[in-house]
One Martini backbone bead per residue (centre of mass of N, CA, C, O) as a GRO file, in nm:
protein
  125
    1UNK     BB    1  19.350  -3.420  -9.203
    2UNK     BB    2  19.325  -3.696  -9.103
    3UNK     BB    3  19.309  -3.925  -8.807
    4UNK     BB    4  19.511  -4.154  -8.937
    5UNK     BB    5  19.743  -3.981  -9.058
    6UNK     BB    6  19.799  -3.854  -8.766
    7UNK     BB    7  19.881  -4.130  -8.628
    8UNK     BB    8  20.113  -4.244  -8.833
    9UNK     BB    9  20.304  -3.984  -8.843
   10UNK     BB   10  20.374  -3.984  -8.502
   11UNK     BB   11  20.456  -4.288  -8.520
   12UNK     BB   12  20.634  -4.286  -8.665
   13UNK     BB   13  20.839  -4.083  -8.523
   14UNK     BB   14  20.883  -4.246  -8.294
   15UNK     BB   15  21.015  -4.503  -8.461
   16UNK     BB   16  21.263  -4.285  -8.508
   17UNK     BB   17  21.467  -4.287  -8.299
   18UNK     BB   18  21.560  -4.474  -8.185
   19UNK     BB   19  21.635  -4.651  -7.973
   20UNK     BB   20  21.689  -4.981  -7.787
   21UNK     BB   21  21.429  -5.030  -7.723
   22UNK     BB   22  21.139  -5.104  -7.760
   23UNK     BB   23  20.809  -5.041  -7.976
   24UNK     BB   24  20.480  -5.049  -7.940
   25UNK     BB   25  20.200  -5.087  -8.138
   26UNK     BB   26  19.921  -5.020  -8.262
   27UNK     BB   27  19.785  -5.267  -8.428
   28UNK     BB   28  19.996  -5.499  -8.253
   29UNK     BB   29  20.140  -5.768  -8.117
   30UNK     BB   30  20.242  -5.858  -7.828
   31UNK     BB   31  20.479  -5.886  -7.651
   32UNK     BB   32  20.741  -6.055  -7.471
   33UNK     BB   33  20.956  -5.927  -7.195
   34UNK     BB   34  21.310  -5.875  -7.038
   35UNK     BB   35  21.308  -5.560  -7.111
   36UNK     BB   36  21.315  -5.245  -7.216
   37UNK     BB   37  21.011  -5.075  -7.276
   38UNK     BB   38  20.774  -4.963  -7.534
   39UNK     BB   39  20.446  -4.781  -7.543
   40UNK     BB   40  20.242  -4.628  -7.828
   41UNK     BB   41  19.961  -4.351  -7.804
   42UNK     BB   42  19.711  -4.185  -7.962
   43UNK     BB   43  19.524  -3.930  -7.842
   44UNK     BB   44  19.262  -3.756  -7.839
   45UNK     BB   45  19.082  -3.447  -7.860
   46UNK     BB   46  18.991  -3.204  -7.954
   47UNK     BB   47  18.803  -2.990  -8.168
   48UNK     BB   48  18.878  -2.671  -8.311
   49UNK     BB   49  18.793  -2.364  -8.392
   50UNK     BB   50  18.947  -2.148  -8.639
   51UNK     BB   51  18.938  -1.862  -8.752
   52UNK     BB   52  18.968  -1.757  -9.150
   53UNK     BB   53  18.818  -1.529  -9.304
   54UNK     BB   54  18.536  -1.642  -9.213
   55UNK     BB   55  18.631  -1.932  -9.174
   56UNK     BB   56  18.647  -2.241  -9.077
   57UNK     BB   57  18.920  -2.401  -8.906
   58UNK     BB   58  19.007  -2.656  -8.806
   59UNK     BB   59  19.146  -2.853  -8.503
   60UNK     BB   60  19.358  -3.117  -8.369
   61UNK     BB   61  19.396  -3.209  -8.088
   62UNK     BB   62  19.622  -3.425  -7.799
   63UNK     BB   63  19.805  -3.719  -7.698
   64UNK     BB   64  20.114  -3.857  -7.704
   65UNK     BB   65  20.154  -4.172  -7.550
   66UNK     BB   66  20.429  -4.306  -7.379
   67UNK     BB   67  20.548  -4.594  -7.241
   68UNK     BB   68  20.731  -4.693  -6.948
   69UNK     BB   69  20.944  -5.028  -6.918
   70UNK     BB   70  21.117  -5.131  -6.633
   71UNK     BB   71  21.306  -5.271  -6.443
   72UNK     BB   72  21.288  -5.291  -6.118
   73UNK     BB   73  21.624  -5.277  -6.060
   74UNK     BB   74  21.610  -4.989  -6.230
   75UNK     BB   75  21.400  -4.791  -6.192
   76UNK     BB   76  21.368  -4.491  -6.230
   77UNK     BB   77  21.644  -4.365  -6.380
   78UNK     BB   78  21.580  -4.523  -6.641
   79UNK     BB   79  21.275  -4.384  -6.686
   80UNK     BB   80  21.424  -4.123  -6.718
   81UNK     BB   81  21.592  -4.144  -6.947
   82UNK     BB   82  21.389  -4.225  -7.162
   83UNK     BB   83  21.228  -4.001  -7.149
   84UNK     BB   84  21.378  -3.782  -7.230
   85UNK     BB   85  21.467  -3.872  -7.484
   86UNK     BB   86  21.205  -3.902  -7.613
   87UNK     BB   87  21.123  -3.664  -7.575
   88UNK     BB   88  21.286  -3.459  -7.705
   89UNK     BB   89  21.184  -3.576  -7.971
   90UNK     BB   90  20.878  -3.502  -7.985
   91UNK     BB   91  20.919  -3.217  -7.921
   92UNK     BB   92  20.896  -2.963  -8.132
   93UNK     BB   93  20.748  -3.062  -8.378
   94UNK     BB   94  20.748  -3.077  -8.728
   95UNK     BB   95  20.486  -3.318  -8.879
   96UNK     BB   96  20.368  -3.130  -9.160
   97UNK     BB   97  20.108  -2.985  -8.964
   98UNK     BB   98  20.231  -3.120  -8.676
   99UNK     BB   99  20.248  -3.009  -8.373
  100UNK     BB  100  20.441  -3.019  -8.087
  101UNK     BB  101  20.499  -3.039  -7.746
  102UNK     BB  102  20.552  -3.048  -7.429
  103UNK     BB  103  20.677  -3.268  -7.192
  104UNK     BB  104  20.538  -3.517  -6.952
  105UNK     BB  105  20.635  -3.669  -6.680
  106UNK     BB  106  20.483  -4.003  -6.531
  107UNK     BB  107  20.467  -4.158  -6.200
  108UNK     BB  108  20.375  -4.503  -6.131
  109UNK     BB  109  20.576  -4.741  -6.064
  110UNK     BB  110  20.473  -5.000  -5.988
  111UNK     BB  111  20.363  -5.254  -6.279
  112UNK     BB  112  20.379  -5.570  -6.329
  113UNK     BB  113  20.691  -5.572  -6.321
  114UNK     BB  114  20.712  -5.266  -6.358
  115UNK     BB  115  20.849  -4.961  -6.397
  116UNK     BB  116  20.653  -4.675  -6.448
  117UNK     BB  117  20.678  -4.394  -6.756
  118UNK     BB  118  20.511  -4.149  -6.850
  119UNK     BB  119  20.485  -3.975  -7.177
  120UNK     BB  120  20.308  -3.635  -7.253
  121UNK     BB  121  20.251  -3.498  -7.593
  122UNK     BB  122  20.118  -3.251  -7.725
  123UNK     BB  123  19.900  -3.164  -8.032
  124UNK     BB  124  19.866  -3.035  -8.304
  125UNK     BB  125  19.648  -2.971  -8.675
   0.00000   0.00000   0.00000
């Protein structure tokens, strides 16, 4: 799987949420917000070698990240339910070769107007 591949399955998979926010994807002009909204990006990581039969097989680990951002006066509250609901949606996912492992949300605090609550999935594939 090339790694542009690997990173269209998983953003399809994140835009397949439903979930009510809007969501800003990469190589997509942004937009103006006055409501909670997110944006995914997936970050590559290590490609490591395992053997299979005496042949390299490599594999591509990574960590999709997707950024939440809440109304200040909805605070931290609302950016963890956000966050629980797309975590659940992505964590322990098999997307074609791609494996997905458990989420872990991390607190922003405010940031530019808004409360922020990311939440960091790594992939194998």
């Amino acid at each position: 799987m090339t790694y542009q591949a690997l990173v269209a399955a998983l953003i399809k998979h994140a835009l397949a949420w439903g979930g009510p926010e809007p969501m800003e994807i990469p190589n997509v002009p942004a937009q103006q917000h006055t409501d909670n909204w997110l944006r995914v990006n997936v970050v590559p990581g290590d490609t490591i070698t395992a053997e299979v039969g005496g042949k390299p097989c490599p594999r591509m680990t990574g960590l999709v990240m997707i950024q939440i951002f809440t109304k200040l006066e909805e605070g931290w509250g609302a950016a963890y339910d956000i966050a629980t609901r797309i975590g659940e949606h992505m964590a322990y996912q098999s997307i074609g070769d791609i494996d997905t492992l458990a989420y872990t949300p991390q607190d922003f605090g405010e940031m530019n107007g808004w409360y922020q609550v990311n939440v960091s999935i790594p992939y194998r594939c």
